[in-house]
N, CA and C atoms as a LAMMPS dump frame, in Angstrom:
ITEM: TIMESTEP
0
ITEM: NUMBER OF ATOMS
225
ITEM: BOX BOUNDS ff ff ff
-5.0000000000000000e+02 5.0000000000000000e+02
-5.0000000000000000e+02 5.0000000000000000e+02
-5.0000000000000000e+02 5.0000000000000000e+02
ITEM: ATOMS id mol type element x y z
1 1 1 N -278.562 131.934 -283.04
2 1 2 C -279.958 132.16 -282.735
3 1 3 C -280.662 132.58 -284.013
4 2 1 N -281.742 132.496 -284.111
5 2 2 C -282.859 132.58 -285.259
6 2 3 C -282.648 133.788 -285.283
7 3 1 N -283.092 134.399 -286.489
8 3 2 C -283.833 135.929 -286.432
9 3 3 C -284.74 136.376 -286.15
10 4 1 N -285.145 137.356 -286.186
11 4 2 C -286.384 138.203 -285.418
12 4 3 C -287.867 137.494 -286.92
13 5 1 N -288.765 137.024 -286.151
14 5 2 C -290.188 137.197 -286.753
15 5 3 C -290.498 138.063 -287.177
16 6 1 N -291.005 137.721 -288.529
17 6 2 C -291.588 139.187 -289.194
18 6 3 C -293.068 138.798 -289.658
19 7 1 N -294.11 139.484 -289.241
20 7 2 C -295.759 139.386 -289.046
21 7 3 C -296.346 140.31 -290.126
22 8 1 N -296.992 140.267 -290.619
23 8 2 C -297.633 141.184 -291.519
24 8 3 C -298.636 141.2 -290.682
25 9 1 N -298.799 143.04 -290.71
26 9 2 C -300.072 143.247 -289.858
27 9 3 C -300.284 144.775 -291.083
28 10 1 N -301.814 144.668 -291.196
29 10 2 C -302.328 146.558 -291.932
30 10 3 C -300.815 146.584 -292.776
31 11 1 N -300.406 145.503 -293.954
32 11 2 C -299.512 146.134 -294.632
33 11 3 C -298.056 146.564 -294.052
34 12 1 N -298.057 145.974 -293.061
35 12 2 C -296.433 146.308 -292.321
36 12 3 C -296.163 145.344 -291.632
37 13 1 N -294.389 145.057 -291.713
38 13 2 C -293.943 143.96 -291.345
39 13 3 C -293.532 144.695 -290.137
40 14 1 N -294.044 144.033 -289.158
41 14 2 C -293.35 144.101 -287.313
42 14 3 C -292.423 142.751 -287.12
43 15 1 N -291.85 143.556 -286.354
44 15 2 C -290.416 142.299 -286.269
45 15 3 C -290.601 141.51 -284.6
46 16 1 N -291.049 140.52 -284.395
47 16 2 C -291.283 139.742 -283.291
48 16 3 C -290.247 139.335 -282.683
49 17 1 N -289.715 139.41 -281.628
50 17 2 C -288.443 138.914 -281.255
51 17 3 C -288.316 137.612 -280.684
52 18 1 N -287.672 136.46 -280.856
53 18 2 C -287.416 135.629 -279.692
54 18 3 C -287.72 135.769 -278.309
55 19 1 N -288.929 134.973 -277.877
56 19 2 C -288.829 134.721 -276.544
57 19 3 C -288.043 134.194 -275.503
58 20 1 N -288.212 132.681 -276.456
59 20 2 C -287.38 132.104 -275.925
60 20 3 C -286.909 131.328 -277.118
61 21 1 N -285.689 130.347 -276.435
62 21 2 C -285.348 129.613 -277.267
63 21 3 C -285.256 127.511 -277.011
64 22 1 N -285.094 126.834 -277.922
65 22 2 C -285.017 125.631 -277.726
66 22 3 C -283.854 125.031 -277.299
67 23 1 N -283.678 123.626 -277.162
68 23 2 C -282.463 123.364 -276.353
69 23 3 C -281.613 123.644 -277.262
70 24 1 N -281.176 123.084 -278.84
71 24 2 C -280.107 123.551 -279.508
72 24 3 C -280.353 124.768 -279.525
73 25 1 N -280.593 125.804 -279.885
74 25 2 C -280.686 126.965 -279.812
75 25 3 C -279.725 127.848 -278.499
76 26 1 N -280.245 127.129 -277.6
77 26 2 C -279.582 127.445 -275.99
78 26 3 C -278.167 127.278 -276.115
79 27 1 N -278.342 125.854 -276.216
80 27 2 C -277.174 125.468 -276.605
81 27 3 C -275.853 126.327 -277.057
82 28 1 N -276.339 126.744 -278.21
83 28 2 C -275.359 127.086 -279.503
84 28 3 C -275.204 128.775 -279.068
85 29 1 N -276.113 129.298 -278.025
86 29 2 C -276.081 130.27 -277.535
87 29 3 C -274.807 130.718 -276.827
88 30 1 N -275.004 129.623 -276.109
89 30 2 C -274.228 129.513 -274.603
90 30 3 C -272.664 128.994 -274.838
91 31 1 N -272.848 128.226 -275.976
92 31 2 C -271.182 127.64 -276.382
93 31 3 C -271.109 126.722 -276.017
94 32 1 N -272.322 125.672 -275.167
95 32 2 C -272.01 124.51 -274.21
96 32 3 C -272.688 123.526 -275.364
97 33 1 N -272.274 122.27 -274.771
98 33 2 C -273.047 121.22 -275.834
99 33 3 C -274.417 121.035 -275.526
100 34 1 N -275.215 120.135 -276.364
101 34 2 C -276.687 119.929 -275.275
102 34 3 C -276.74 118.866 -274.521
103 35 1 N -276.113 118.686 -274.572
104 35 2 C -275.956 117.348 -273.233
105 35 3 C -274.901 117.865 -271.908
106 36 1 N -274.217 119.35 -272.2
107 36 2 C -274.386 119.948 -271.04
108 36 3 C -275.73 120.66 -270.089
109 37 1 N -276.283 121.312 -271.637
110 37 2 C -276.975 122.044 -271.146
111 37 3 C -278.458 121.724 -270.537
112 38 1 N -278.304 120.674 -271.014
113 38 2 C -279.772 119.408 -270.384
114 38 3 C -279.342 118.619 -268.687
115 39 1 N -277.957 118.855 -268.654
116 39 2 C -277.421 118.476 -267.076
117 39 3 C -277.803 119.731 -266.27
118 40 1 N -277.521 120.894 -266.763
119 40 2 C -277.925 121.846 -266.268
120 40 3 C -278.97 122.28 -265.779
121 41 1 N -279.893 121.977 -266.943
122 41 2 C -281.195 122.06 -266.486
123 41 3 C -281.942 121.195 -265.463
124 42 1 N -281.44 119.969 -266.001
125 42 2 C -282.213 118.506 -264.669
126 42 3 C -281.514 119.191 -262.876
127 43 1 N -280.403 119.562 -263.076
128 43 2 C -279.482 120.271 -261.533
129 43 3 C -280.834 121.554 -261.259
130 44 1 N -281.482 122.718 -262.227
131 44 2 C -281.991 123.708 -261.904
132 44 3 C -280.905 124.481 -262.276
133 45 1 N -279.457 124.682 -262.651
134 45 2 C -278.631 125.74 -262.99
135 45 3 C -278.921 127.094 -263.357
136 46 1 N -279.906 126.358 -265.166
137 46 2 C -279.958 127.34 -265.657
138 46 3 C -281.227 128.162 -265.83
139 47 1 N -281.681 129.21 -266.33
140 47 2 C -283.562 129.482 -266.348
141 47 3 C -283.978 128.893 -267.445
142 48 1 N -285.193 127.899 -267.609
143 48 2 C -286.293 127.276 -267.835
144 48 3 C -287.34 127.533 -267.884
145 49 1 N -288.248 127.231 -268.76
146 49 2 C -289.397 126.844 -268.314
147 49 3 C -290.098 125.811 -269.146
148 50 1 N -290.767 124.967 -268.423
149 50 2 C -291.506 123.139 -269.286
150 50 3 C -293.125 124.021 -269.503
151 51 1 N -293.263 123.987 -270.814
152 51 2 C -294.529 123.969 -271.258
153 51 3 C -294.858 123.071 -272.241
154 52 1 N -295.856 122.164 -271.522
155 52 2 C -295.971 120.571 -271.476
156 52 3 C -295.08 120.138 -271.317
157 53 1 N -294.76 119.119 -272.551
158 53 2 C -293.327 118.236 -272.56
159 53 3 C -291.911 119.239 -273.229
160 54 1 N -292.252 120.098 -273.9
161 54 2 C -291.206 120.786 -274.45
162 54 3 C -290.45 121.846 -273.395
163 55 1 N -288.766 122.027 -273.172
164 55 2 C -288.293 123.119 -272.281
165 55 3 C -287.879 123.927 -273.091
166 56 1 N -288.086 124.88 -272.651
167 56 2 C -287.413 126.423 -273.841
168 56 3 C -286.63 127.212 -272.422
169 57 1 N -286.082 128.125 -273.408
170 57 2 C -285.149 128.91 -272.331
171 57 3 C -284.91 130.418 -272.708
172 58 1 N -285.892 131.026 -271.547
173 58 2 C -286.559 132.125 -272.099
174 58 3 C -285.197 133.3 -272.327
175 59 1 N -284.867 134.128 -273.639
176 59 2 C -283.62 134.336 -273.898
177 59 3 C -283.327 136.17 -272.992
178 60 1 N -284.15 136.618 -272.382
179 60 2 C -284.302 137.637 -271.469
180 60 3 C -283.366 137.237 -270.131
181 61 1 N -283.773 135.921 -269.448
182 61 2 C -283.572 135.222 -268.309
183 61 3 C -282.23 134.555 -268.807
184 62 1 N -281.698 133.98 -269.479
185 62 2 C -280.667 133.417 -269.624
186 62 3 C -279.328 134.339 -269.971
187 63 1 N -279.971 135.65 -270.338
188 63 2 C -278.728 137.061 -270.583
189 63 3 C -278.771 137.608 -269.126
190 64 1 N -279.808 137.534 -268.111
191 64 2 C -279.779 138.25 -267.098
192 64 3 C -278.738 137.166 -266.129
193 65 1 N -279.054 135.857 -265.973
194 65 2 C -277.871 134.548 -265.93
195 65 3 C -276.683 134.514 -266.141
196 66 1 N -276.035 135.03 -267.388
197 66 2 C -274.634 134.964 -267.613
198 66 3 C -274.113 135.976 -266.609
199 67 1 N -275.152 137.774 -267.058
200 67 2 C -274.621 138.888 -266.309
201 67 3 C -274.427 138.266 -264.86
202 68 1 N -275.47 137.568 -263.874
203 68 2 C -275.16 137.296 -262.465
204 68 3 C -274.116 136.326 -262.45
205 69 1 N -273.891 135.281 -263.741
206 69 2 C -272.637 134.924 -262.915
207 69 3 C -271.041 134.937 -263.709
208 70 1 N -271.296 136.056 -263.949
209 70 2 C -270.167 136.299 -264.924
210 70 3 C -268.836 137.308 -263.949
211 71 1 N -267.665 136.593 -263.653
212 71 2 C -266.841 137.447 -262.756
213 71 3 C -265.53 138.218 -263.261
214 72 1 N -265.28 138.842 -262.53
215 72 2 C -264.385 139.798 -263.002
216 72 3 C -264.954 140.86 -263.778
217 73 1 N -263.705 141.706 -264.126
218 73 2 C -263.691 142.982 -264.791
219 73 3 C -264.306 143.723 -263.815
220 74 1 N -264.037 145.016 -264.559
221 74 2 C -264.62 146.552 -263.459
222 74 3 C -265.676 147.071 -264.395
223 75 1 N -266.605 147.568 -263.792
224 75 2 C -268.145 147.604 -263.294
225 75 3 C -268.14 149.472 -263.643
């Protein structure tokens, strides 16, 4: 994943974080190829969202995703 945005604002750099991310990005996130992760998406699997023609994958929603379906271990 990219690094954090850095903005100059009044002489100080604020660090912007990833919203979301693009399909390689997702991708390379997740460990899957993108031609999994584009099956995934056309099924609804994974979280999305299409603004216009471009899908990003907002990186909040896709960590809250693994946690729901991630099994095993003690809690």
């Amino acid at each position: 994943m990219r690094e954090p945005l850095l903005h100059e604002h009044d002489d100080e750099l604020l660090e912007i974080p990833a919203l979301a991310m693009n399909q390689t990005q997702a991708a390379e996130a997740l460990g899957v190829s993108v031609r999994t992760l584009r099956t995934w998406t056309r099924q609804g699997r994974v979280p999305h969202v299409q603004i216009g023609r471009m899908v990003r994958y907002p990186t909040d929603r896709l960590m809250a995703w693994i946690e729901e379906i991630t099994k095993g271990g003690s809690q």
